[in-house]
N, C-alpha and C positions, 0 to 999 in steps of 0.2 A: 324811414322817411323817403319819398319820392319827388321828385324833384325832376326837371326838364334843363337838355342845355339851351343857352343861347343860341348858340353857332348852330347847333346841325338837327336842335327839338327832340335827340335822344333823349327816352328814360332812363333816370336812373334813380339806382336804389342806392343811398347813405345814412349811414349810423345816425341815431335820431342825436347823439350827442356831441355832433361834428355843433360849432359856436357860428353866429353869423359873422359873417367877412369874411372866413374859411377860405380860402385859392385851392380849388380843384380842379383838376381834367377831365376831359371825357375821354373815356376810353375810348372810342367808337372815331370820335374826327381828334382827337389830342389837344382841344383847343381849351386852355385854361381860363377860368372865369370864379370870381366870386359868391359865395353863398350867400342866399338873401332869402329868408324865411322869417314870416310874423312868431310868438311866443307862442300862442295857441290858436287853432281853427276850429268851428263850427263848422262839423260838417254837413250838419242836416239843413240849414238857412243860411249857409255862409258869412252870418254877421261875426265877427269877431269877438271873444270874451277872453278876459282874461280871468287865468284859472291858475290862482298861488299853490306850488310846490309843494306836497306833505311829504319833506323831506324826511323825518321822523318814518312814516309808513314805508316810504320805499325801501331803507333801511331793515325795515322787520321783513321785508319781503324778500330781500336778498337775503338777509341771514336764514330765514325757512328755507328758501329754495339751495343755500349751500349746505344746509344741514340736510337736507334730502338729499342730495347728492354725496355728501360723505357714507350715509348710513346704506346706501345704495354700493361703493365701492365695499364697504365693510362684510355686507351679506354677498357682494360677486368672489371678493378672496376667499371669505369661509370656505363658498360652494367649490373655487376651484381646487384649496388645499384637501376639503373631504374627497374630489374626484381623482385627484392627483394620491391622495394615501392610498385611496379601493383601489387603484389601478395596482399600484406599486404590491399591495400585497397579496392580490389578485396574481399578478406575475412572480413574484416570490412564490406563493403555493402552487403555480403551476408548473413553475420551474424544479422547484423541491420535487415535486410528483414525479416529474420527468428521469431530471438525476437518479432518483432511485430505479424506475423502470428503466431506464436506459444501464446504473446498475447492476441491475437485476441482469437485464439481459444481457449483457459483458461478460458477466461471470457463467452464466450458461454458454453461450457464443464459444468463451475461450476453453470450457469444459469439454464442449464436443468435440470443438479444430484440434486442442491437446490430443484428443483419444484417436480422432478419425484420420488427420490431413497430414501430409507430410511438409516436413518445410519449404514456405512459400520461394520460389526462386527469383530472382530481380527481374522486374518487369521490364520492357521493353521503355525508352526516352517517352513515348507517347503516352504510356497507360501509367507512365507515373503521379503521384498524387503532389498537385502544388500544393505542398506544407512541408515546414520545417520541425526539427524538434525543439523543444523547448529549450531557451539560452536564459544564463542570467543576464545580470549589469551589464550592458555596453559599456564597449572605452570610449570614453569622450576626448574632447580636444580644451578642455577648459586650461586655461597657466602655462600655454607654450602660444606662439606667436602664431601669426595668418600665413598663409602656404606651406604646409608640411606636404612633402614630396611621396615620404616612404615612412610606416609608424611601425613603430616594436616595442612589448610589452614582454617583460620576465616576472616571474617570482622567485629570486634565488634564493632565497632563504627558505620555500619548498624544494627547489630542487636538491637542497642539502638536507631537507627533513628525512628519520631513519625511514618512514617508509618508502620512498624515493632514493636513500644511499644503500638500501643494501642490495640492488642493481648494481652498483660501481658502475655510475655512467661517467664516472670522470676517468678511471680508467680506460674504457671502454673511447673515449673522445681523445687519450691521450694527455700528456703532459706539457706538449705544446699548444694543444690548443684550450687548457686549462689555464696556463698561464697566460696568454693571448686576451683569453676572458676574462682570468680579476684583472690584469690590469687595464682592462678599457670599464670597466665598469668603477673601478678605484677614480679612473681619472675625471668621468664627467661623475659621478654618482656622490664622489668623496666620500664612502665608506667602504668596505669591504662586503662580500657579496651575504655571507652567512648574517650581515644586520642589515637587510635591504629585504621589505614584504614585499616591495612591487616598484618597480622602473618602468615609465614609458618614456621612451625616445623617440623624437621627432629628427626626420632627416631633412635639409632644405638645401638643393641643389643649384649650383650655379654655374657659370657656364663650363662645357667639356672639359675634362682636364684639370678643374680647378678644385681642390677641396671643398667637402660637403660640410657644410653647416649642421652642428647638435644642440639639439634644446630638448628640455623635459621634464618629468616631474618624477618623485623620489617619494614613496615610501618608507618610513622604519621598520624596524618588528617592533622597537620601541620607545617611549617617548623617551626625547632627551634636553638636556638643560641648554636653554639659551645661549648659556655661556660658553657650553661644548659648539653647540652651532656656529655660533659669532669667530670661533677661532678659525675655523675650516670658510667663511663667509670671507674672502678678503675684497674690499674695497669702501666705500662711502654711503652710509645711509642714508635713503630717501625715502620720506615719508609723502609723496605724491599719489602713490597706488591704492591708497585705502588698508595697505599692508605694509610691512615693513619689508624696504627692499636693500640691495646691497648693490653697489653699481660699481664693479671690478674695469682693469685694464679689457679685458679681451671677456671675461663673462660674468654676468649681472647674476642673483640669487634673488629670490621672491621666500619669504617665510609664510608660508603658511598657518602652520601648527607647530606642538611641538613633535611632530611625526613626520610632516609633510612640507617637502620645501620645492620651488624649483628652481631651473637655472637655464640662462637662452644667453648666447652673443651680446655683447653691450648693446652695440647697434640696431638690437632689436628687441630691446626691453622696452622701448614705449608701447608695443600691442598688448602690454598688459593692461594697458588704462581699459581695454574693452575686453578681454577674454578672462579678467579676472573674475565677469560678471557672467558670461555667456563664451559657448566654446566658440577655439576660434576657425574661421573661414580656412577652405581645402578644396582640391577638386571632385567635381560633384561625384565622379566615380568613388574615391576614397571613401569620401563622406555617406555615399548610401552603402559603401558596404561597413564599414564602420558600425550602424545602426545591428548589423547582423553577427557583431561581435560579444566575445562574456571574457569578463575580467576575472571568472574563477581560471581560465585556462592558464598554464604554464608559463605556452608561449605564443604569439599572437604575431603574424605579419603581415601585413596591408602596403601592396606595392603595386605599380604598374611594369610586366617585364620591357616594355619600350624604353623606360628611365633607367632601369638598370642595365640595358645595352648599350646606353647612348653615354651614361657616366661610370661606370663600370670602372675604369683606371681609377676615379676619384673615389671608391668605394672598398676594393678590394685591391690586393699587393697582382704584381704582374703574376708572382706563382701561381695565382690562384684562379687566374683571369679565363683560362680553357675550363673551369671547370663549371664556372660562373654562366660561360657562355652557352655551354652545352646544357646545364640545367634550365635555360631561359629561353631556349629550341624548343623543346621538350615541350612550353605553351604552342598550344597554336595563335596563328597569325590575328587572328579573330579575337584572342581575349586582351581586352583592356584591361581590367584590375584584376587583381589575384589577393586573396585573405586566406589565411593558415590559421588553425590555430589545433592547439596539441593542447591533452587533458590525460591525466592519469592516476587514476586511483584504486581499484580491482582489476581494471584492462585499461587498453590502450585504447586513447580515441581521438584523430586526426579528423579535422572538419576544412576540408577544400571549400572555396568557393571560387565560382571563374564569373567574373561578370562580361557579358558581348561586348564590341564596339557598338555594335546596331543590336534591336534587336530580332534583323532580319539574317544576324549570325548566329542566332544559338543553336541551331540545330549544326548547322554545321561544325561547330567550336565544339560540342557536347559528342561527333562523332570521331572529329580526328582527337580529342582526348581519351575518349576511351580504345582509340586503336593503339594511342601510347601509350597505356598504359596495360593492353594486353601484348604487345609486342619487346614492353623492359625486359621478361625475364629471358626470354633470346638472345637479348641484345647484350645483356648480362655475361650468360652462359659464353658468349663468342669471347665477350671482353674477358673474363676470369681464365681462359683457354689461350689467348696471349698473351696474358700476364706472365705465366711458369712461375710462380713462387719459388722460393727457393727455402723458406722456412717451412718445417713439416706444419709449425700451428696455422698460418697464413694461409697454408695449401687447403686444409681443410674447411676454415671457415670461410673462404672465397670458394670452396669449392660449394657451399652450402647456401651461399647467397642468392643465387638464379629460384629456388628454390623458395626460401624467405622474399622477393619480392610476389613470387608467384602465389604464397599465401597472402600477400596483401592483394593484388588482384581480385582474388578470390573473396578478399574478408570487405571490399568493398561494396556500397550500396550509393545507389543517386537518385537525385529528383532536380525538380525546377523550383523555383522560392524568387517571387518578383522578380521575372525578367533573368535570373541567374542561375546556374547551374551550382547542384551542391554536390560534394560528393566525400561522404563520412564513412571514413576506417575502424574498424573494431576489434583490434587484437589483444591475446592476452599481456598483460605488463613485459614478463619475460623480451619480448618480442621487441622491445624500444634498445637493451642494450646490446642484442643480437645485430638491430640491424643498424645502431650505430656502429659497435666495432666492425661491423662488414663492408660501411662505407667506409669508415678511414681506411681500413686497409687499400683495399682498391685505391683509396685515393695514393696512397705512398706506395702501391705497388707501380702506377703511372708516372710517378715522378723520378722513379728508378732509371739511373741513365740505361740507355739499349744495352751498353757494353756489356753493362753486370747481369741481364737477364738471363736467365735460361732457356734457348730456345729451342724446340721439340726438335727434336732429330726425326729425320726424314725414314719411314719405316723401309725397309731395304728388302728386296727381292728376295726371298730363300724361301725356305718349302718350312712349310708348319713345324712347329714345333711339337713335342707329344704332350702331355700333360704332365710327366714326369720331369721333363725339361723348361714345363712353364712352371712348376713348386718352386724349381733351384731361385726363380727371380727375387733379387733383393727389394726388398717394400718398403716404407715408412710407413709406421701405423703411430695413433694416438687414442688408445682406447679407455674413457671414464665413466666408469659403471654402464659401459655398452653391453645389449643383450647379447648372447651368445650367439643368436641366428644372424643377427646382422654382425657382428663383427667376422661371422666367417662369409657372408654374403659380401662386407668390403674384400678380403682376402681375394674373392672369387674377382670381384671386378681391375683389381689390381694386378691379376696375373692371365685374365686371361680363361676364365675354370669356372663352369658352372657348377658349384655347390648343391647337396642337398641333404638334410638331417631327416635321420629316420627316426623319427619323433618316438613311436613307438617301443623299438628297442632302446630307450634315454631312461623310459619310463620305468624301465624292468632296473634300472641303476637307482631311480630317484635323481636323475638329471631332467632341466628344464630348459627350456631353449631362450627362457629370458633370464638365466644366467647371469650376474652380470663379470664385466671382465676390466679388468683396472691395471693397464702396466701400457709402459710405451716404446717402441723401435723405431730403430733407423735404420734405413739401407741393413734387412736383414734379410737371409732367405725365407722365402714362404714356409718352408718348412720347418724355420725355426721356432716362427712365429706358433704355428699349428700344435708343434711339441709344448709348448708354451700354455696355449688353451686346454689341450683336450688331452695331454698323456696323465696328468695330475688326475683325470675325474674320471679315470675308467674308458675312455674313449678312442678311438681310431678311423681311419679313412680307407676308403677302400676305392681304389680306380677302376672304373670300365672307359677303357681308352674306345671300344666300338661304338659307344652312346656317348663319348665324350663328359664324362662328368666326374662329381667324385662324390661318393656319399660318406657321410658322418655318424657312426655308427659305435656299438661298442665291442670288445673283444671275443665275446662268449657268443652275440648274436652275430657275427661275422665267420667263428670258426663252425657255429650250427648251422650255416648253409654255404660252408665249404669256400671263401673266400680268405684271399692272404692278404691282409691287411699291407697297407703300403708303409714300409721305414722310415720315421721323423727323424730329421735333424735335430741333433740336444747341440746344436751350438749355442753358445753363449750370444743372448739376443745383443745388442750394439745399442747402447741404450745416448741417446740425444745428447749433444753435449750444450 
């Protein structure tokens, strides 16, 4: 219907079934006025007639016209769902097609690279490829409260599984800090570590100095009875959580399951009411590397080293505090968060992640870590060179450690993965309890007051010694099915005497120079040591003091070209006490 206003003679257009007396506006001047229109118009002689309603028709004609437009919606879904299937399986067989060609050619690809290529070397920060390797499950933050500071993740009930104990990583870690670990796992966990599948700990830091806040969640290896829980649960049950909780003096428990429980500070059990549902709130550092975590790994740590410099007293005992700091150097200035996590199962696999401040720091943060990480094993060598051990076993396995980092060096690879630097270790198993006993040591050889060390004596001015006069030198050896070329190669290094076996005359014995050799000395002369090895299997040395050397030979091929074999000491080797 069309229709004019009063006020301003706009037209306008209104629903033909607006009633008269209706109060509308005009849009155009805002000036409201009432509707006033006759019941029907002739428009052809403008006499007016009146024309009764076939309410009945109108009726059938909106039901045909709704029924047209249903059966119109009905054939547009068909059409879209038949275009939507062809698409889909249209892309399924092209995708299929692919996979297999792309198959195909993988399997040839790596036929050729296997035959032709030598192993690819690590590419330069630029030419690396942003991708990671495939992770499982993320650790969430679901059943512990909002701002966790620093997050740690164990499985100790694998790290006591027999494939993992027959390492002796608990030897290897020691007995203090074995005991150190059940009982802080005993205290917040309330079980003992061999029935515990998995612990996350949440740390929550308060001001300097003051002790850190723990909350967490608890795995079993297996289900247990209510009853068993309830007794280890002390405090008041409340059933406000949607779970059943326990609300203690100083720490609340959350039941989960019968496997899975947690437990957080009284004071901060109400952010249960929201994280029982969704995890809960962190900072956004943590939180996106978080995402980049797998709950198969061991052990899992997400930290910022800023937080642990700044609470460090609240964290660790003051012994430990130099050691704390110097590992937290060791980042450069540029990383904000840091995530670890360790895996092992046929080898060894370490996954760094360093996230920037900015990200107008990664390239720098990505060069002063790798200069750390190629300048440890010097920094090592100098450190183990100060130390002087004073246990024959200590000397050797610090002396072997500059070494073992350098193979990590080495067994390293990195890339970039959003905004972050990764950088994943790959060594054999062996190699975790190698280079844990090589850090405790170091660490308790540092701890050792100055007075009791041994400190190298100052080499003193006199005129060479002969070679004869460097055999007499007292040694320590510790030799365990060592080859025979290198155990007389240590001898050499220890006194001073380049060695050298003359493979060929061994051979006329049926001697081999991977031998192996199994006994141990202390402070003995070289030559007793040498009596030891090689008078038993046919063997002898023979000195050329003009070429400086000594070669390793046997009796019949030393007297056939006219040499006098040199005199071993049979003293009785000094065996370790």
């Amino acid at each position: 219907m069309v229709t004019s206003c009063p006020h301003c003679g706009s037209k306008l257009k209104l629903r033909s079934t607006l009633p008269n007396g209706k109060r509308v506006s005009c849009p155009k001047c805002g000036s409201p006025f009432e509707l006033n229109r006759p019941d029907s118009i002739s428009q052809s002689s403008g006499i007016q007639i009146a024309i009764p309603a076939d309410e009945s028709g109108l009726a059938r004609v909106k039901e045909r016209r709704d029924r047209e437009r249903r059966r119109g919606r009905r054939i547009m879904w068909f059409v879209a769902a038949m275009l939507i299937a062809g698409a889909a399986g249209g892309l399924t067989l092209l995708s299929s097609g692919n996979i297999l060609r792309q198959e195909n050619r993988d399997q040839k690809s790596a036929a050729t690279h296997q035959a032709t290529s030598p192993p690819a070397a690590v590419a330069p920060p630029s030419q690396l490829p942003d991708t990671a390797t495939p992770v499982g499950p993320p650790v969430d933050l679901k059943y512990v409260p909002h701002g966790a500071a620093m997050l740690v993740t164990l499985h100790p009930r694998d790290w006591l599984s027999p494939d993992i104990a027959k390492y002796r990583l608990s030897e290897c870690f020691g007995e203090g800090f074995v005991a150190w670990f059940n009982a802080v796992v005993r205290k917040h966990c309330l079980f003992d570590p061999h029935e515990i599948a998995e612990a996350k700990l949440c740390l929550y830091l308060s001001a300097p100095g003051e002790p850190c806040r723990v909350a967490g969640v608890v795995t079993l290896a297996v289900e247990k009875k209510h009853s068993e829980l309830l007794k280890r649960f002390q405090g008041t049950r409340r059933d406000d959580f949607g779970l059943p909780a326990y609300r203690g003096t100083t720490t609340s428990y959350l039941m989960i399951d019968e496997r899975t429980f947690a437990f957080c500070p009284t004071a901060m059990a109400e952010d249960w009411q929201e994280t029982i549902n969704r995890p809960a709130t962190t900072k956004e550092s943590l939180f996106r590397l978080l995402r980049s975590s797998d709950r198969r790994d061991l052990l899992t740590l997400v930290f910022e080293p800023s937080d642990i410099q700044l609470h460090s007293e609240s964290l660790v005992s003051k012994r430990v505090l130099p050691l704390v700091h110097r590992l937290m150097d060791w980042f450069a200035d540029d990383v904000e968060t840091v995530f670890w996590g360790i895996r092992m199962d046929t080898s060894l696999r370490s996954r760094l992640i360093l996230r920037p401040r900015t990200k107008f720091d990664q390239s720098r943060m990505e060069s002063v870590t790798q200069n750390n990480l190629r300048e440890t094993p010097g920094r090592l060598l100098a450190t183990v060179r100060e130390l002087a051990p004073r246990r024959l076993g200590v000397k050797r396995v610090l002396g072997r450690f500059p070494a073992m980092s350098l193979a990590v060096e080495r067994g390293t690879s990195r890339w970039r993965q959003d905004g972050n630097n990764v950088w994943e270790t790959t060594l054999p198993a062996v190699a975790l309890p190698n280079l844990v006993l090589a850090s405790r040591l170091v660490w308790e050889e540092t701890q050792r007051p100055a007075s009791t060390r041994v400190e190298p004596k100052p080499k003193a001015s006199i005129s060479p010694k002969t070679i004869a006069q460097k055999l007499a030198t007292p040694i320590d050896c510790d030799f365990r099915r060592t080859p025979l070329h290198e155990a007389v190669a240590f001898i050499g290094s220890e006194v001073g005497v380049k060695f050298e076996l003359a493979r060929d005359d061994l051979k006329l014995i049926g001697v081999t120079q991977n031998m192996p050799q199994e006994f141990t000395a202390q402070q003995t002369p070289a030559t007793a040591v040498l009596h030891r090895m090689l008078t038993g299997i046919g063997l002898v040395i023979v000195i050329h003091d003009a070429e400086q050397r000594v070669v390793v030979t046997t009796a019949a091929a030393a007297k056939q070209r006219g040499e006098t074999p040199y005199p071993l000491d049979a003293e009785t080797i000094a065996e370790p006490k």
